[in-house]
C-alpha positions as CSV (number, residue, x, y, z in Angstrom):
1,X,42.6,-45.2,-52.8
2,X,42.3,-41.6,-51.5
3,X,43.8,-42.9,-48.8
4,X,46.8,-44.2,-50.3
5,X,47.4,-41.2,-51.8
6,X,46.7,-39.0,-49.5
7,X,49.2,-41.4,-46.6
8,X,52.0,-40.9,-49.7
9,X,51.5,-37.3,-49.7
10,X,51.7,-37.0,-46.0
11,X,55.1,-39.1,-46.0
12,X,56.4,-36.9,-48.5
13,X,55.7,-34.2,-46.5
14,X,56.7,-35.5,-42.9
15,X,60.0,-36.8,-44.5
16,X,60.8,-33.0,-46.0
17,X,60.3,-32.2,-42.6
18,X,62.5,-34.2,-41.0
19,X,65.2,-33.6,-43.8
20,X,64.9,-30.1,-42.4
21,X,65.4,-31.0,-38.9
22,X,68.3,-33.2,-40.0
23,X,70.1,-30.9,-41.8
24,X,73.4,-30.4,-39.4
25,X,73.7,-34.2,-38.7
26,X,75.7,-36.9,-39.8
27,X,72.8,-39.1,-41.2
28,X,73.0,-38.8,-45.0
29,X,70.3,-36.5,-46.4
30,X,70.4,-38.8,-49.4
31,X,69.6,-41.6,-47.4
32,X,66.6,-40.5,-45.9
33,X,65.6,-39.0,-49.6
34,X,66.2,-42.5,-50.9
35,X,64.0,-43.8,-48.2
36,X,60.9,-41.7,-48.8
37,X,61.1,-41.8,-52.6
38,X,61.5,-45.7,-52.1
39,X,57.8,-45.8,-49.7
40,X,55.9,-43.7,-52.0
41,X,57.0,-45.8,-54.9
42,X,55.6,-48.9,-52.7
43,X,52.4,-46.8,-51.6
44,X,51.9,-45.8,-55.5
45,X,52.6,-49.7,-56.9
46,X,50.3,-51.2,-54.2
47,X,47.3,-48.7,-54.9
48,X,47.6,-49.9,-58.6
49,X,47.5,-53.4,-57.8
50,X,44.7,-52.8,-55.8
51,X,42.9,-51.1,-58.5
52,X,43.4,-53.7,-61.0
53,X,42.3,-56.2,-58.5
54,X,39.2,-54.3,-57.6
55,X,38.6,-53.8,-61.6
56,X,38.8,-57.4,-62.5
57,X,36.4,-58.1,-60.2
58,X,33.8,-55.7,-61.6
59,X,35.0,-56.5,-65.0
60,X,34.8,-60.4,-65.1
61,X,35.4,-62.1,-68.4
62,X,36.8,-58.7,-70.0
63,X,40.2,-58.6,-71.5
64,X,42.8,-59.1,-68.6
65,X,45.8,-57.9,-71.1
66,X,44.0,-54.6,-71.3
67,X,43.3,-53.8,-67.7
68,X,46.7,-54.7,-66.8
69,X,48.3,-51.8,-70.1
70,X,45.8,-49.7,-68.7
71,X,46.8,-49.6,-65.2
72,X,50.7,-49.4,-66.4
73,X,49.9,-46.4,-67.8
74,X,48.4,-45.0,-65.0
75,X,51.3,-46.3,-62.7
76,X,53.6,-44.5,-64.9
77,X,51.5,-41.4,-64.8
78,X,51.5,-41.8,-61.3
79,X,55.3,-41.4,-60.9
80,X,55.8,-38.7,-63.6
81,X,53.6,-36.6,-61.6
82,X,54.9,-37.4,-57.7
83,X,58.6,-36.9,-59.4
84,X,60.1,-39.7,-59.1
């Protein structure tokens, strides 16, 4: 999972980049925003369902319904604190 993460950040950071380079071209700057805030939202909703998956294996028989609010919350913590 620190792997996820740390692949989102480096997106994030390549894509700032190459709005920078971009910046007196006709390709929309919006666009390639859109695209990068899209990935990372893909990158951040995949590393949750991985971490439920890997949790309801080590938690067999435990309450499913609570696992799953749990890791909601943490999805939607996850976006709060990327921005998006």
């Amino acid at each position: 999972m620190i792997v996820i993460s740390l692949a989102a950040l480096t997106l994030d950071r390549i894509m700032f980049l190459v709005l920078v380079l971009l910046q007196d071209t006709d390709i929309h700057l919006s666009t390639i925003r859109l695209v990068s805030d899209l990935t990372i939202l893909v990158l951040t909703l995949w590393q949750t369902l991985y971490l439920r998956a890997l949790l309801m294996r080590l938690l067999r028989g435990k309450s499913e319904r609570l696992i799953t609010l749990s890791l909601l919350y943490y999805f939607i913590l996850l976006l709060l604190i990327n921005g998006r």
